[in-house]
C-alpha positions in Angstrom: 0.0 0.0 0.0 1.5 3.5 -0.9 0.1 5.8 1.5 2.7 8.3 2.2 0.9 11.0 0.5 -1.8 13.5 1.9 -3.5 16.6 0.1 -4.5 20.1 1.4 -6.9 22.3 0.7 -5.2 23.4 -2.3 -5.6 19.7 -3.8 -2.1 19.2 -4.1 0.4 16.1 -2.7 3.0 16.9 -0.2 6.1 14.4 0.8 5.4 12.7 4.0 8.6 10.9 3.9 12.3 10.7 2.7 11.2 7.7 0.5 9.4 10.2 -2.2 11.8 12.7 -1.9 14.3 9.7 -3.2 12.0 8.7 -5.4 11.6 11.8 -7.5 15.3 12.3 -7.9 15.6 8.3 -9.0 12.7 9.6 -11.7 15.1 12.7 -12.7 18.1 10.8 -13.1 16.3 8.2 -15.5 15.4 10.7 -17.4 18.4 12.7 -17.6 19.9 9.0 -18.6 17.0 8.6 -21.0 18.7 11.9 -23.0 22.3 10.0 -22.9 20.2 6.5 -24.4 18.4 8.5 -26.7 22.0 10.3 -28.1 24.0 7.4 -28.1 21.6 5.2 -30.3 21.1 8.2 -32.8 25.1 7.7 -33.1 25.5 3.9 -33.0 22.4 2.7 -34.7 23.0 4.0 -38.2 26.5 2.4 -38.3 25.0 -0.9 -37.4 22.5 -0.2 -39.9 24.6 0.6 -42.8 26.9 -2.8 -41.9 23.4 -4.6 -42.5 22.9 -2.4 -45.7 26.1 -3.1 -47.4 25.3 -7.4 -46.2 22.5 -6.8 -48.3 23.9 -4.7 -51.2 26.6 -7.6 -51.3 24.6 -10.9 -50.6 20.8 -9.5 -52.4 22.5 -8.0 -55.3 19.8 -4.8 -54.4 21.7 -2.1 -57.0 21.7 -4.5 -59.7 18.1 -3.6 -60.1 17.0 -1.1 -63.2 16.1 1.3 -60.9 19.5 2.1 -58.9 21.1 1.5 -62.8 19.3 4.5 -64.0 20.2 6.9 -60.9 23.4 8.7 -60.0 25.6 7.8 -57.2 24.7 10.7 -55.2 21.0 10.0 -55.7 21.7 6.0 -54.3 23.9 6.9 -51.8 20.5 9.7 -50.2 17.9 7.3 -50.6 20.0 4.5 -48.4 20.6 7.6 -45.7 16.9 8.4 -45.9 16.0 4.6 -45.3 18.6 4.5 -42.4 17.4 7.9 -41.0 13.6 6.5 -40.9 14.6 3.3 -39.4 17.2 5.0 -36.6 14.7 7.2 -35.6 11.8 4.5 -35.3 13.7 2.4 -33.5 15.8 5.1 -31.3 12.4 7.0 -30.2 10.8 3.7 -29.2 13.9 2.1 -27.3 13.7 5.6 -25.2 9.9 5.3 -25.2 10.1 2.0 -23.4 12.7 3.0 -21.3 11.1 6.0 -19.7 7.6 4.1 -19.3 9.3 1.3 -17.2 11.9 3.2 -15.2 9.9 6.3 -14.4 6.4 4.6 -14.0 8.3 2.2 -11.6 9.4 5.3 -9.5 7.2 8.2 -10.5 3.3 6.7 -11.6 3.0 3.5 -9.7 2.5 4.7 -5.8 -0.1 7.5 -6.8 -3.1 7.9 -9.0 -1.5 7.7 -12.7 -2.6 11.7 -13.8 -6.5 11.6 -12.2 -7.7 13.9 -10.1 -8.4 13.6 -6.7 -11.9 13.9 -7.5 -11.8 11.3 -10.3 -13.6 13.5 -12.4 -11.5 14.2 -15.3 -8.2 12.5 -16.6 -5.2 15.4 -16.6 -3.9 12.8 -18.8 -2.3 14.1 -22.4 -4.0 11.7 -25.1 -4.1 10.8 -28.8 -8.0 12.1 -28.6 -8.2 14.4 -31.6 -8.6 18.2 -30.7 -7.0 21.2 -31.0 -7.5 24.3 -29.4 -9.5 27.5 -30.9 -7.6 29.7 -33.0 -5.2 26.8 -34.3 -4.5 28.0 -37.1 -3.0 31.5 -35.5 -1.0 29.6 -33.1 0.6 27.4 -35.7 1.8 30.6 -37.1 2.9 31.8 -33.6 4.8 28.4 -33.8 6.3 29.2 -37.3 7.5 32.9 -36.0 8.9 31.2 -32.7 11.4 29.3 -35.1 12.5 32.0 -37.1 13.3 34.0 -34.0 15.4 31.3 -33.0 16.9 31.2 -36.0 17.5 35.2 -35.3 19.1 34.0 -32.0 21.4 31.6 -33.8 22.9 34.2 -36.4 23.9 36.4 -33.0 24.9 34.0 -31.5 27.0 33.0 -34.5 28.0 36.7 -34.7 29.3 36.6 -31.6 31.7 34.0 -32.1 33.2 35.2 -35.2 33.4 39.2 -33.6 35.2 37.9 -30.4 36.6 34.4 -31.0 37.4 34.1 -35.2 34.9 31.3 -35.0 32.4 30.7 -37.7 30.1 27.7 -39.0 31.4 24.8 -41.4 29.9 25.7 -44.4 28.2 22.1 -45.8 29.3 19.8 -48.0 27.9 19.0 -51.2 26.1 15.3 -49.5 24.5 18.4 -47.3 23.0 20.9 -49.7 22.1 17.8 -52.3 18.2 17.4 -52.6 16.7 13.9 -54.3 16.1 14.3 -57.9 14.3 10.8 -58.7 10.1 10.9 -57.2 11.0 8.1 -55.0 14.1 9.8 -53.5 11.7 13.0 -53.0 9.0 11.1 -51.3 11.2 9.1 -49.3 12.8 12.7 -47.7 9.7 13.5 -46.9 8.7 11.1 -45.0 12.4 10.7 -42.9 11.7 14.8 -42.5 8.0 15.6 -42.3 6.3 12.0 -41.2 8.2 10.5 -38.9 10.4 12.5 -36.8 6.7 14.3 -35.6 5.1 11.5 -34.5 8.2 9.7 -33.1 9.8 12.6 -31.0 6.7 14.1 -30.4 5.0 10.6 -28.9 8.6 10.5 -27.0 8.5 13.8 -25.7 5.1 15.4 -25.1 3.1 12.0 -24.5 5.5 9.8 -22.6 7.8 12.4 -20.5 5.0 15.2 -20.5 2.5 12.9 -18.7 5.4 11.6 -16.5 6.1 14.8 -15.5 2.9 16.6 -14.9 2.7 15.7 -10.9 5.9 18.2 -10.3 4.1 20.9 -12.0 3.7 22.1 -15.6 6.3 24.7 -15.7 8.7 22.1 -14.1 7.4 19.4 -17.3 7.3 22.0 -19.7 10.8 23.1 -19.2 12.4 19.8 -19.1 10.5 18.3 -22.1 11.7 21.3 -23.9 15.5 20.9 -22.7 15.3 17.1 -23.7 13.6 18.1 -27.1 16.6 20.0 -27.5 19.0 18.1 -26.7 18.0 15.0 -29.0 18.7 17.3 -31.9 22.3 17.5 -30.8 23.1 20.5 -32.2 23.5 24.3 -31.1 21.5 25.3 -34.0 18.9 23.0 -33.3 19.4 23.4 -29.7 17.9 26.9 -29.4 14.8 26.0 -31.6 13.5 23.0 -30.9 13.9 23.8 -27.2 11.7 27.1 -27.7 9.2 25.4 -29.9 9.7 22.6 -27.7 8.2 25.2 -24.8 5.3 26.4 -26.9 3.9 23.3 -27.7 4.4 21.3 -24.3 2.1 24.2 -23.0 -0.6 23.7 -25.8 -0.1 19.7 -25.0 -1.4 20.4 -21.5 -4.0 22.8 -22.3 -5.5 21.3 -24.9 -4.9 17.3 -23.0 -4.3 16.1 -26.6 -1.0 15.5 -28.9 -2.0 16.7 -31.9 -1.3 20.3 -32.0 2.2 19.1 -30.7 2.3 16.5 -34.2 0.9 18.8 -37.0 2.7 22.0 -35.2 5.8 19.5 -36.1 4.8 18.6 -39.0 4.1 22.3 -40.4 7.8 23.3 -39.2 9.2 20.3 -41.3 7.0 20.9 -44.2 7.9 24.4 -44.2 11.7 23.5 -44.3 11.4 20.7 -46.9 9.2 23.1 -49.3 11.9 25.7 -49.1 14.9 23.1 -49.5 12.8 22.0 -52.4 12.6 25.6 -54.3 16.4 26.0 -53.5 16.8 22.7 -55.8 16.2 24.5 -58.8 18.8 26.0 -60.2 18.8 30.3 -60.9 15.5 30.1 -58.3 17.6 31.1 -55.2 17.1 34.8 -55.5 13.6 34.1 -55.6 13.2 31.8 -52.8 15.0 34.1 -50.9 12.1 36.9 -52.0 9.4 34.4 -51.3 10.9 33.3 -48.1 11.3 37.0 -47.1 7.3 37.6 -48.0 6.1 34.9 -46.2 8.4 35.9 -42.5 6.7 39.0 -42.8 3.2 38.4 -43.3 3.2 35.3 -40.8 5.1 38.1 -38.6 2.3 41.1 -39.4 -0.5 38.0 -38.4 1.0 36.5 -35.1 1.5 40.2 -33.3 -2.2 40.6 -34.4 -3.2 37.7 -32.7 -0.9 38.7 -29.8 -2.9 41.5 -29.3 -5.6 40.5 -29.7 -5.0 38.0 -26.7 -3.7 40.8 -24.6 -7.1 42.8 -25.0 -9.0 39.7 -24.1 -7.1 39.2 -20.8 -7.0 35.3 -22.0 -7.0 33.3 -19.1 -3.8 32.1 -20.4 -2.4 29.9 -16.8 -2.5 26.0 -16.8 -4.5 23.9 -14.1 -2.3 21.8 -11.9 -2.8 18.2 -12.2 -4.5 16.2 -10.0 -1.7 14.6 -8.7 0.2 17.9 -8.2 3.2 16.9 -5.9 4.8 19.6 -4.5 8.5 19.9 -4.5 10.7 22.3 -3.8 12.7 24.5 -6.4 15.9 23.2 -4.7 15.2 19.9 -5.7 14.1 20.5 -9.4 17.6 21.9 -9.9 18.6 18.4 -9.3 17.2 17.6 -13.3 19.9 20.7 -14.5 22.7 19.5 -12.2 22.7 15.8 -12.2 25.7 13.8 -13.1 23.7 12.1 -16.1 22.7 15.8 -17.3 26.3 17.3 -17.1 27.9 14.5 -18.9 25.4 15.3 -21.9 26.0 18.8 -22.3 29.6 17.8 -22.4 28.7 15.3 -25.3 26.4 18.4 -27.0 29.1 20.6 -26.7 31.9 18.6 -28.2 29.5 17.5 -31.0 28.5 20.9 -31.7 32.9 21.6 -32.1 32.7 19.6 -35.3 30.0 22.6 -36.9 32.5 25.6 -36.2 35.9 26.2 -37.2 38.7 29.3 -37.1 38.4 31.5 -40.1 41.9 31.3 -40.9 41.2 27.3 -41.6 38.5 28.7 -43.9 40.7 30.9 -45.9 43.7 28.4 -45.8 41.5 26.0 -47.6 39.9 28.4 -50.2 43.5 29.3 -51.2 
């Protein structure tokens, strides 16, 4: 029997004992270990899956086929990443998924009432239940504008490294900039970009750790969700935008008790990215992608303050319920998520990853010499 919990009037769980106290920081450090699991099979899994790849290319005879005969090199060589992309994620978001649900529910879900109220008379519960909340459609532009202010952040901050330090971004390689030329290659880049990263990281993220999460308190979920959704990307770049979109949508998640907006929100940024990278394929069109691209910043710009002020006149009612099974903890021991061994280890592992992006001008101008 797990009664070491009692509520107050304010309907939320206070620690009796030393026993929860342990166990939230057990539930912190699995997920700040979930982040290292999650990391570590993006890395590994793609070589294992490119050993079983060329087994296959060897023993099946797979580019003898008409169809890899009448493609380029570059073309085979992107539709094999794409397949290895789609099956690293799968497979890397549902190891994590698995993980997270054993360990956490173990320590965090299983001695209280699984995100019900105390009242049983709703489920705080984040579902696949289709709904999304009123004015979508001007909040998946507020999405859209939340990313290209991140990417404002990311030119400063790359600014700033190249004004104090000589530092400045790898420019990509060819294998980077190349888009698929053949229907299948195209459709199949869709689907790694737009398709399944939304409803893999998304189901990892805002359904799995998000409901986990709730009892310490939204902001608490909200912000952590965000850093891990950040942190599976790896990247600085990537870093400061999916960890403010990562914010946005974690807080639509719990408002609305659904996934969705999460998902097509996802799906809408990826679209977006893969319609531009598309346009940029055609050669002479860059000038006006760039024009297009500038057009459409500033209208989805003009429409999001709009709505913002619309909101403000309204006085929305914009603050979250607390869950049901609200346990409260103290800001002392949330810090334990941002200074856990696990955690530290892993920005160590994002910082030295983000190194290989960035190099010393004077590298730059050695090679173009």
């Amino acid at each position: 029997m797990y009664n070491t919990y009692e509520t107050n009037k304010n309907n939320r769980w206070v620690y009796e004992s030393k026993s929860d106290k342990r166990r939230f920081i057990s539930a912190i450090h699995i997920i700040s270990l979930s982040v290292i699991l999650q990391y570590f099979l993006f890395q590994e899994l793609p070589k294992f899956i490119y050993k079983i790849f060329a087994v296959l290319v060897y023993w099946g005879n797979i580019l003898e086929n008409d169809f890899f005969y009448s493609i380029s090199y570059d073309e085979t060589d992107y539709i094999f990443y794409n397949i290895m992309s789609i099956i690293t994620t799968l497979i890397a978001c549902s190891v994590t998924s698995v993980f997270i649900i054993i360990c956490v529910r173990k320590f965090v879900i299983k001695p209280d009432i699984y995100n019900i109220n105390i009242n049983k008379k709703k489920s705080d519960k984040i579902t696949f239940k289709f709904k999304l909340p009123k004015n979508a459609f001007f909040l998946f532009i507020a999405g859209v504008c939340i990313i290209e202010f991140s990417s404002i952040l990311y030119l400063v901050f790359n600014v700033f490294l190249e004004k104090c330090f000589g530092i400045v971004p790898i420019p990509q390689s060819e294998f980077q900039q190349y888009f698929p030329q053949t229907s299948f290659g195209i459709i199949l880049y869709f689907i790694s970009l737009v398709i399944i990263p939304p409803f893999a990281e998304e189901f990892v993220c805002r359904y799995v750790m998000l409901n986990s999460l709730k009892k310490y308190g939204n902001t608490f979920a909200i912000i952590v969700t965000a850093l891990f959704f950040g942190f599976m990307h790896a990247r600085v770049s990537a870093f400061i935008y999916a960890t403010l979109i990562g914010i946005f949508i974690a807080y639509i998640a719990i408002k609305t008790k659904s996934i969705w907006f999460p998902i097509i929100m996802h799906i809408v940024v990826n679209g977006i990215s893969f319609t531009f990278q598309y346009m940029y394929s055609f050669p002479g069109f860059e000038v006006s992608v760039d024009m297009i691209y500038l057009i459409f910043l500033t209208v989805i710009s003009l429409i999001c303050s709009i709505y913002l002020i619309v909101l403000i006149a309204k006085r929305k009612n914009l603050r979250l319920k607390l869950p049901g099974n609200y346990a409260h903890i103290t800001n002392k021991q949330k810090l334990l998520f941002f200074f856990n061994v696990a955690t530290i280890i892993f920005l160590i592992f994002v910082i030295y990853r983000s190194t290989e992006d960035y190099t010393f001008i004077s590298n730059i101008e050695n090679i173009n010499m």
